[in-house]
Every structure is written in structure tokens, then in C-alpha cells.
N, C-alpha and C positions, 0 to 999 in steps of 0.2 A: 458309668462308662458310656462314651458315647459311640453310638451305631452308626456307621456309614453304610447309608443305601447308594448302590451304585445302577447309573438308571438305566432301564432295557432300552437297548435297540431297537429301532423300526427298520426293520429290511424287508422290502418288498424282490421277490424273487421274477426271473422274467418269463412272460408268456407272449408268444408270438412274436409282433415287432412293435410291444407298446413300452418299448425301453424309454420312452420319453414320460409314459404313465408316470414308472417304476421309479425312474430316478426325481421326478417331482417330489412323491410321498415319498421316497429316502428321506430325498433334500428336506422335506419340512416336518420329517419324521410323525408322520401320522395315515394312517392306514388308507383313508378315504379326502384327505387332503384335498385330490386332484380323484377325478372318476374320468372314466372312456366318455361318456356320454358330455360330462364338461368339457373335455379336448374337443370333442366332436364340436360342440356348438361354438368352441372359441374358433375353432377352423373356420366352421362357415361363417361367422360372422367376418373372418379375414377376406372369405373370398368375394362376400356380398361388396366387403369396404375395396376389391383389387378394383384396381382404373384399367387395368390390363384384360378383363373377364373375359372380351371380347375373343382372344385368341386361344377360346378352348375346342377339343377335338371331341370323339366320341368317346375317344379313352378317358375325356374327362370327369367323368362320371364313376369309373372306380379311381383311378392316379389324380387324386383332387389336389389343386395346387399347395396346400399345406400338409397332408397326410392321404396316404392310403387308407381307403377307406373300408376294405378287409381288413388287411393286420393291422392298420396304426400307423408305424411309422412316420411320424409329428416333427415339423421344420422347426426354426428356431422362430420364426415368427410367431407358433404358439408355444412356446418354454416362455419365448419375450412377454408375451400377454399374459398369461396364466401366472407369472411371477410378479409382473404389474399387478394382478388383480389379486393379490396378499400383500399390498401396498411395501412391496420391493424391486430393488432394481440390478438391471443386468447391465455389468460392463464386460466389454469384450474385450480380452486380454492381450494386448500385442505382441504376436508369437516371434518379431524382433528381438523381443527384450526375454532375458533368462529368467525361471520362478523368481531368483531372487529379488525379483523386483515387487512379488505380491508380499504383501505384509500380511505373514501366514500367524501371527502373533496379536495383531487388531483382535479387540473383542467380539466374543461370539454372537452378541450383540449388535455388533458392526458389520462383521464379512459371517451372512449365514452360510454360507461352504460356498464349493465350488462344483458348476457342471463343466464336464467334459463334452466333446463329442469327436470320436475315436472313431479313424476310417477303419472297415474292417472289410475283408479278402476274406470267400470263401469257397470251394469248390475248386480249389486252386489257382485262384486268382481270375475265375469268370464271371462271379458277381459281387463286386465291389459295394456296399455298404457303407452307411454311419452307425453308432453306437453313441447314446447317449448314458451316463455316469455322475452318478453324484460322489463328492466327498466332503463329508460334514464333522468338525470341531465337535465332540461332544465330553461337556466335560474336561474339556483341556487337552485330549486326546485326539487327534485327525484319525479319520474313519476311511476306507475306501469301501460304497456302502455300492457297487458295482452290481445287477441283479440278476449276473450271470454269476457270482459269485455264491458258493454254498451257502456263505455268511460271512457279516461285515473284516474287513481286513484293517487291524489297528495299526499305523503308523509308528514306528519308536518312538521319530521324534520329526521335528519341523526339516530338518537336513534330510530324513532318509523321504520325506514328502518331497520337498523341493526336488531332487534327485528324478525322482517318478516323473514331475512335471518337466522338466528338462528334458526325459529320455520320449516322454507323449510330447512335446512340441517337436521333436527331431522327425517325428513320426509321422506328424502332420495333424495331432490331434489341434482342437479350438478349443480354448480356456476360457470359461466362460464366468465372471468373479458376481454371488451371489449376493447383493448389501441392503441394508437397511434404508428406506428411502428417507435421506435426509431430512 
């Protein structure tokens, strides 16, 4: 008789504002994937390479032009490098066009998930935020592997995903498609 092993989850849970950690190691489903200390130095490597540097204040020193450097809080500029340097690439999904346009069906091989990044409103709408979110294919099954979430939230099916993505671009969320570099 044969055994089906069905494979664990990697959900990392969220602390502070290092949802962009959190959602990396979702996305590549491994615990240390991505470290604070690696975000940190892809940042500064960003800002060593900005032609802009010139125009920094005193605040510049904790609100650094890619991340806070308290809690985290990490731009797409390092999700874009950090996912380059696991020799993958990010396309930016045009919030024009309905999910149905992402081929949620490509091998997992091909489309390794997808990042969100989800404005979020809190304190009643006086400080407005991002939210970064992974959802990852695993096993044939879509994940919302969110690290606000107690734990991962499985999809039915490709319809009730697309559905979510549709109701996050109305929203203002940015879809962010995770692929294999050709």
C-alpha cells in the first residue's frame, strides 16, 4: 500500500513590521531563507548604490530610504533583490488587468507564488501602512501563507484565489508574480 506523505508548511508568524522577512521565508518556504540581518545589508547596499543619497535629513538615520531600521518595514526594492539573489524574478502585475490574467495553473516550478503588498489602515485611519503577504502553490494546492494569520489559509480552488485577488486589486493591494528566472 502506498503512503502519501503530505508536506508541512513553513509559516512564519509576524513580529514587529518585518512582514517583508516573514513573507520571503513563506514564499521560499524555509525558516531562515531570508534573515533581518540579510534585509539589512541588501538595504544598505541599496542605499550605498541610490544617486539620490545626497538628499538625506537627520531622520535619515532611523527612516532609511529602504527600511526602518527599528522595526523593519522593507520596500520592494529589497523583496526585488533578495528574490534576484535566489536567482528569481519579480514581475509586477498590472492592476489594470483582472487575476484572470495570472496563469494561476503554470507550474510550481514556473510561478513560485505570489507577493502581495496590502495598504493597511490603522488606529482609525491615522496611520496608514503597507503589508507585505505571501501566497504559495504547494502541492497543487494555493496557500495564503499571510503572517498575520494563525496559520496558512488553503484555497479551494484557482476561482476562489483569483476571487481574493480581484477583491485585493480593488483595494489597492500590488501583485507581485514570483517566477523562475528563465
Amino acid at each position: 500500500m502506498a503512503h502519501e506523505t503530505k508536506k508541512q508548511i513553513y509559516h512564519e508568524r509576524q513580529k514587529l513590521q518585518f512582514c517583508l522577512l516573514h513573507a520571503l521565508n513563506n514564499l521560499f518556504q524555509e525558516k531562515d531563507a531570508f534573515t533581518r540581518k540579510h534585509l539589512d545589508e541588501i538595504a544598505e547596499k541599496l542605499v550605498h548604490e541610490d544617486p539620490y543619497k545626497g538628499n538625506w535629513t537627520p531622520l535619515s538615520v532611523i527612516f532609511k530610504p529602504h527600511h526602518n531600521s527599528l522595526t523593519g518595514n522593507y520596500d520592494i526594492n529589497v523583496l526585488i533583490t533578495a528574490v534576484e539573489g535566489k536567482g528569481k524574478r519579480v514581475i509586477w502585475h498590472d492592476r489594470r488587468n483582472k487575476a484572470s490574467s495570472i496563469n494561476l495553473d503554470e507550474a510550481e516550478s514556473k510561478l513560485i507564488g505570489i507577493v502581495l503588498n496590502v495598504p493597511v489602515k490603522r488606529y482609525g485611519g491615522i496611520w496608514n501602512s503597507r503589508h507585505w503577504v505571501s501566497l504559495r502553490k504547494i502541492d497543487g494546492v494555493w496557500y495564503n501563507l499571510d503572517s498575520d494569520f494563525a496559520s496558512p489559509y488553503a484555497f479551494e480552488s484557482s476561482e476562489e484565489l483569483r476571487g481574493f485577488l480581484d477583491g485585493a486589486i480593488s483595494y489597492g493591494t500590488e501583485i507581485l508574480l514570483v517566477k523562475d528566472d528563465e
